[in-house]
GUNUVEX-924339 format. One record per residue (C-alpha): residue number from 0; residue in three letters; chain; x, y, z. Coordinates in steps of 0.02 Angstrom, whole numbers. Each point is the difference from the previous one (the first is absolute). Example, Ala and Ser with C-alpha at 12.3 -4.5 7.8 and 13.67 -1.06 7.14 Angstrom:
REM GUNUVEX-924339
<pt k="0" r="Ala" c="A" x="615" y="-225" z="390"/>
<pt k="1" r="Ser" c="A" x="69" y="172" z="-33"/>
***
This chain:
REM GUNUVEX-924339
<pt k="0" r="Unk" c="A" x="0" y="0" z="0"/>
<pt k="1" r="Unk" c="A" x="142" y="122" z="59"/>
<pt k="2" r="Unk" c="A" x="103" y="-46" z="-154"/>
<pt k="3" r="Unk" c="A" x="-157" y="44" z="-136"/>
<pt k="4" r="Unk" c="A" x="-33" y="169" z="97"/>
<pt k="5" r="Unk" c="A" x="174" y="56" z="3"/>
<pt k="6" r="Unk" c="A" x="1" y="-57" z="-185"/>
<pt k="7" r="Unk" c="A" x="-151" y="119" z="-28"/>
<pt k="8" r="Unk" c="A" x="44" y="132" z="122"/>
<pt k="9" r="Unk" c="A" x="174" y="-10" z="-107"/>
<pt k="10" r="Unk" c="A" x="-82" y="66" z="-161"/>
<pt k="11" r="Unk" c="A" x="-74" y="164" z="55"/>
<pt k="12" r="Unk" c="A" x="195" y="29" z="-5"/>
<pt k="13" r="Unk" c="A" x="95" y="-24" z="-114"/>
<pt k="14" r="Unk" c="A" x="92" y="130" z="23"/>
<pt k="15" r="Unk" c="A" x="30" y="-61" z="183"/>
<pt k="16" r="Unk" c="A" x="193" y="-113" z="-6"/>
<pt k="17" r="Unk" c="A" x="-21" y="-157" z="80"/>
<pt k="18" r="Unk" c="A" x="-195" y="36" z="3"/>
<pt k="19" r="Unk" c="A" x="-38" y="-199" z="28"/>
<pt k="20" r="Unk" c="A" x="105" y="-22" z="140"/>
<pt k="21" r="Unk" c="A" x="-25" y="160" z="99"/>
<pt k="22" r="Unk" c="A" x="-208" y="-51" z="-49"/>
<pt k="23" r="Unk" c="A" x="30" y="-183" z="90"/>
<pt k="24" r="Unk" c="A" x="104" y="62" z="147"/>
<pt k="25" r="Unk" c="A" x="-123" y="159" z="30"/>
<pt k="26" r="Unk" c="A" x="-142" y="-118" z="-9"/>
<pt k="27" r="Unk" c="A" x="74" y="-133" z="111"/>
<pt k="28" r="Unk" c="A" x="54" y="99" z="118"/>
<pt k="29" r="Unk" c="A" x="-164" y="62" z="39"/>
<pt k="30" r="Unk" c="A" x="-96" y="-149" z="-27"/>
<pt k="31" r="Unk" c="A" x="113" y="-73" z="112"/>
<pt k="32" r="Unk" c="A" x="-7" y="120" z="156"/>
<pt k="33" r="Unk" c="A" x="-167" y="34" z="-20"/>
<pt k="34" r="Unk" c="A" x="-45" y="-195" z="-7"/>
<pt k="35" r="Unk" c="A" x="95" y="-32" z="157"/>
<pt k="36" r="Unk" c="A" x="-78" y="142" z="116"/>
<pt k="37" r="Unk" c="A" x="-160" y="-79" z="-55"/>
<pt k="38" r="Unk" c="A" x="36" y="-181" z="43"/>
<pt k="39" r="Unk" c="A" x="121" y="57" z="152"/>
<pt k="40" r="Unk" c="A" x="-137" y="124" z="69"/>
<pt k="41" r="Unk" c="A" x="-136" y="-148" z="1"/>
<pt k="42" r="Unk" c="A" x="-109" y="95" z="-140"/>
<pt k="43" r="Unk" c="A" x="11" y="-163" z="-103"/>
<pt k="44" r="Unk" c="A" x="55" y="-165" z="6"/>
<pt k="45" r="Unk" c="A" x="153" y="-56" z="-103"/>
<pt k="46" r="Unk" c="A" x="-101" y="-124" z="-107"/>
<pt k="47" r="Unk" c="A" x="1" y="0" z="-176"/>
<pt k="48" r="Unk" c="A" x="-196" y="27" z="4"/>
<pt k="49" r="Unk" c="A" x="31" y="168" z="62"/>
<pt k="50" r="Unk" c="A" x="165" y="61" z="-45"/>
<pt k="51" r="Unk" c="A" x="-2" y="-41" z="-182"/>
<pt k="52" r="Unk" c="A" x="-139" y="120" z="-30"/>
<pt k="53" r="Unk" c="A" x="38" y="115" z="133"/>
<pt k="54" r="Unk" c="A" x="170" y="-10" z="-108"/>
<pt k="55" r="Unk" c="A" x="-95" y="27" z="-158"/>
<pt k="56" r="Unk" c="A" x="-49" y="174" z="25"/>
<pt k="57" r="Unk" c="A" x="167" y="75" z="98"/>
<pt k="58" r="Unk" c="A" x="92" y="-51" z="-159"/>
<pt k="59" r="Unk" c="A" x="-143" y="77" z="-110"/>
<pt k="60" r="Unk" c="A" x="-5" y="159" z="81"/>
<pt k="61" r="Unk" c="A" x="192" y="-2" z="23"/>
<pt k="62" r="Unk" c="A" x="5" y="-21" z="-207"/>
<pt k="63" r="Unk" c="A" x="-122" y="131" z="-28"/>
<pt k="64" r="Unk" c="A" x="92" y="117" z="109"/>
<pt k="65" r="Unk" c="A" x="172" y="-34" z="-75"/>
<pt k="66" r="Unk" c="A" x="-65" y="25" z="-177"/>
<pt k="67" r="Unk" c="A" x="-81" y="181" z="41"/>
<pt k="68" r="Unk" c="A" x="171" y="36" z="90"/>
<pt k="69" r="Unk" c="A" x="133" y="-51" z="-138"/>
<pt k="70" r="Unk" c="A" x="-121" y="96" z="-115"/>
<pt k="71" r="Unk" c="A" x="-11" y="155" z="98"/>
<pt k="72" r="Unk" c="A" x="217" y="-9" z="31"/>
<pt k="73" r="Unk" c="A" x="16" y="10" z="-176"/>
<pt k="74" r="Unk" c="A" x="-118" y="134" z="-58"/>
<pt k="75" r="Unk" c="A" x="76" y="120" z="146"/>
<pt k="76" r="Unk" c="A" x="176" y="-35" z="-56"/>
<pt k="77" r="Unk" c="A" x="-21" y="34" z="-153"/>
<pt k="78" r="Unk" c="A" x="-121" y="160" z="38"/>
<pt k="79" r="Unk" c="A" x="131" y="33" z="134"/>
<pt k="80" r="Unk" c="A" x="163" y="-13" z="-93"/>
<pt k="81" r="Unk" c="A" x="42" y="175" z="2"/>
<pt k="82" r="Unk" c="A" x="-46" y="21" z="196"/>
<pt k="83" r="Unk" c="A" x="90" y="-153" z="27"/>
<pt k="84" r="Unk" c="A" x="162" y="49" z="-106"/>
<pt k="85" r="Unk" c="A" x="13" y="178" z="88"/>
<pt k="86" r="Unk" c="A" x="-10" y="-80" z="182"/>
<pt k="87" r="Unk" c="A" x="153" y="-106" z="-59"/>
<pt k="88" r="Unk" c="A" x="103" y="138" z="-80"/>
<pt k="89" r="Unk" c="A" x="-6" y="60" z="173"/>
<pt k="90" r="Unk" c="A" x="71" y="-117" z="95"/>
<pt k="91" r="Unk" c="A" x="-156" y="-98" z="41"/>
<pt k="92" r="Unk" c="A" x="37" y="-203" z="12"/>
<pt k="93" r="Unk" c="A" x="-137" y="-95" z="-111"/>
<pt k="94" r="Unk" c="A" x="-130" y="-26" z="157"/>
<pt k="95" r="Unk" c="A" x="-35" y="152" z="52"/>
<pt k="96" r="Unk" c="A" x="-10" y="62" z="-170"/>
<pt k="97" r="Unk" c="A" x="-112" y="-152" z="-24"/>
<pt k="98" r="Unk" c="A" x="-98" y="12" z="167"/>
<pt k="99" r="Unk" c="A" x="-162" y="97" z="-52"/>
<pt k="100" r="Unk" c="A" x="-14" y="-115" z="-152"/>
<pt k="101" r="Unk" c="A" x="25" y="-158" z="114"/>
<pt k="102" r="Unk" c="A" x="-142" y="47" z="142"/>
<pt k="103" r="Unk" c="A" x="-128" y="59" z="-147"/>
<pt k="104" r="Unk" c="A" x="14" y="-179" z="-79"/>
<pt k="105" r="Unk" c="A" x="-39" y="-67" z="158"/>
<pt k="106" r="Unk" c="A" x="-153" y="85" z="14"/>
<pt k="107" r="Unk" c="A" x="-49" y="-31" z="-153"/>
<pt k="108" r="Unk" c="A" x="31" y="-173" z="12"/>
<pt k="109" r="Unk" c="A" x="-121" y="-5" z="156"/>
<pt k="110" r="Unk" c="A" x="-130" y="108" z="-62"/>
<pt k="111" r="Unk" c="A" x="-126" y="-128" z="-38"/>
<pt k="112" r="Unk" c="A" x="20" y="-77" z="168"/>
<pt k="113" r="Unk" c="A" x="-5" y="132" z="110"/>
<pt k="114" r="Unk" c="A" x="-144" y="79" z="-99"/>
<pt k="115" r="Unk" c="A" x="-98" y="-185" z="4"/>
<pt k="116" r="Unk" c="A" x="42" y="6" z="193"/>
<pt k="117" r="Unk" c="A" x="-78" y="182" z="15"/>
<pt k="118" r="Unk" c="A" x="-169" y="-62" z="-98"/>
<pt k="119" r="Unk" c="A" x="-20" y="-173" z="101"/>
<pt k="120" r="Unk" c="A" x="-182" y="-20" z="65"/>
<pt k="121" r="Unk" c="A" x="-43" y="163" z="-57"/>
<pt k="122" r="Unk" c="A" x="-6" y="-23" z="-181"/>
<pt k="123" r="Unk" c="A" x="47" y="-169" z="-9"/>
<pt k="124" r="Unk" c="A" x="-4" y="-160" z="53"/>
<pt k="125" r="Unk" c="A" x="126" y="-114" z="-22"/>
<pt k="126" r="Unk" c="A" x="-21" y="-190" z="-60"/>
<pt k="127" r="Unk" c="A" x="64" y="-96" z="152"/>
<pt k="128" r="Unk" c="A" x="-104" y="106" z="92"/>
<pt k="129" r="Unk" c="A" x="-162" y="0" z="-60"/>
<pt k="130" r="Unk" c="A" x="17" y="-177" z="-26"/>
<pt k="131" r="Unk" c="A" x="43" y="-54" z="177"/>
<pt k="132" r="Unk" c="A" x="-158" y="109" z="37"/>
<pt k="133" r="Unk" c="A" x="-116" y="-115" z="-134"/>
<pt k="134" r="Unk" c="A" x="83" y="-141" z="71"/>
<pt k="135" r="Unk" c="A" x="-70" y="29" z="168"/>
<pt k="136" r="Unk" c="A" x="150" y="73" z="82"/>
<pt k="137" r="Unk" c="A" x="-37" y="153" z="135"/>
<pt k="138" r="Unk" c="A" x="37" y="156" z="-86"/>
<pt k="139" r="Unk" c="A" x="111" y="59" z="144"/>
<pt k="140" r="Unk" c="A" x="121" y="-159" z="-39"/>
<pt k="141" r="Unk" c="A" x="-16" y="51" z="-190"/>
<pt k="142" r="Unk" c="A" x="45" y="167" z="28"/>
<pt k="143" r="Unk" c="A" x="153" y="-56" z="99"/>
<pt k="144" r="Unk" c="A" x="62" y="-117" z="-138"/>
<pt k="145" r="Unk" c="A" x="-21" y="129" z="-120"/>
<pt k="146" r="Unk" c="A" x="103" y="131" z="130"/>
<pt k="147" r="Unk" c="A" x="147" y="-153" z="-3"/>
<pt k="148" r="Unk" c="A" x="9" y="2" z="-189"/>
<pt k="149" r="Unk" c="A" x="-21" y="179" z="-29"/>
<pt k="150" r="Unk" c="A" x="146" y="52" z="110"/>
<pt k="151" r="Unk" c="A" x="97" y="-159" z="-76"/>
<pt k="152" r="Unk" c="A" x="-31" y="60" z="-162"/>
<pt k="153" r="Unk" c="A" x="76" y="168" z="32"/>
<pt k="154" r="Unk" c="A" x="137" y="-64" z="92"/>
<pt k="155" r="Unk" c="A" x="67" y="-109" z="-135"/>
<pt k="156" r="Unk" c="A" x="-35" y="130" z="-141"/>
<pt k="157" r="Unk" c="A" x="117" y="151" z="111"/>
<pt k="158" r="Unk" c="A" x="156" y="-166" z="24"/>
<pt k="159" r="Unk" c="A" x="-12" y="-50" z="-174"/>
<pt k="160" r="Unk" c="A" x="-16" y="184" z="-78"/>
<pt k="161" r="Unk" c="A" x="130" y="54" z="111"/>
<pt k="162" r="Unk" c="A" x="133" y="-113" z="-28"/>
<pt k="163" r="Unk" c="A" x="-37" y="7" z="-193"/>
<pt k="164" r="Unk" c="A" x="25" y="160" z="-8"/>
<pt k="165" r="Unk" c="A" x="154" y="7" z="97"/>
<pt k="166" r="Unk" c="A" x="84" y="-135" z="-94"/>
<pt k="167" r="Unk" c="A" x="-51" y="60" z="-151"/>
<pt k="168" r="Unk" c="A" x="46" y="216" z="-31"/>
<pt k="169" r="Unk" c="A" x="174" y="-56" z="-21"/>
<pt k="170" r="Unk" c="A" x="-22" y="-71" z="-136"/>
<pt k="171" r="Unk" c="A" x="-25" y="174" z="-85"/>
<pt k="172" r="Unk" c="A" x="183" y="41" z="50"/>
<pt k="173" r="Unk" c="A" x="154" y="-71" z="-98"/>
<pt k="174" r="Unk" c="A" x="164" y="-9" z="130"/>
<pt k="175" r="Unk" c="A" x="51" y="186" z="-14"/>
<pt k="176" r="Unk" c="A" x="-173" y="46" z="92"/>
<pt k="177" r="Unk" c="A" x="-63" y="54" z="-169"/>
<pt k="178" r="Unk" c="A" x="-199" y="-1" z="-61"/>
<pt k="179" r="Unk" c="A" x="-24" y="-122" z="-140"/>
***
């Protein structure tokens, strides 16, 4: 599953070096620390029943949010170029000439979750949710479930974005700290 996200992830950018492996490290990463604070907290059991498709949509939403990010990093460096350039002709080193660039694909990389997170209940209702409440399940319970995922979700989408974009702006540099 990880490997066919990161492969996907991967082509929203191309223009990202090493876009495959930063995708499958990213996306492991946070599948992987998110997974165990789930099973190590007691919020699920480590069975496959529940952690293959708990795993199922962490690596979705990881892929989703590495795809918007890689997009974003290369549209701002290339937008960017000249703000970049003139912050390294004065003696800046390549992150903090990078920085702004960095945090704003982040953000746009969790934009869908966060703003899914702000609507929850209100304007919608989520699958597992309403269908614990068909299936007879309190709603209070549901609700709780759907809190657990929710804050999963976002957690895995800010460790995977994060990391992809860190290992991946320096790939817009050749040795001599130069844009590309």
């Amino acid at each position: 599953m990880i490997f066919n996200a990161a492969y996907n992830a991967s082509k929203r950018g191309k223009e990202i070096k090493n876009g495959l492996l930063i995708s499958f490290v990213s996306i492991t990463a946070g599948t992987g620390l998110t997974l165990c604070v789930l099973v190590l907290s007691g919020a699920i059991e480590y069975q496959p029943t529940q952690v293959i498709p708990i795993s199922g949509m962490i690596i979705s939403n990881a892929m989703i949010a590495l795809g918007l990010c890689y997009h974003q990093l290369s549209t701002d460096f290339k937008s960017r170029r000249d703000e970049i350039e003139t912050k390294l002709s004065l003696g800046a080193d390549i992150l903090p000439s990078s920085i702004e660039i960095i945090r704003g694909s982040i953000r746009t990389g969790m934009i869908p979750t966060i703003d899914s997170a702000k609507t929850l209940g209100i304007v919608s209702l989520p699958g597992m949710m309403t269908g614990l409440i068909l299936a007879g399940t309190s709603p209070v319970q549901a609700i709780r479930y759907q809190i657990i995922v929710t804050f999963m979700l976002l957690s895995t989408t800010a460790i995977s974005s994060f990391m992809a974009c860190y290992l991946s702006y320096k790939g817009f540099f050749n040795k001599r700290k130069q844009l590309l």
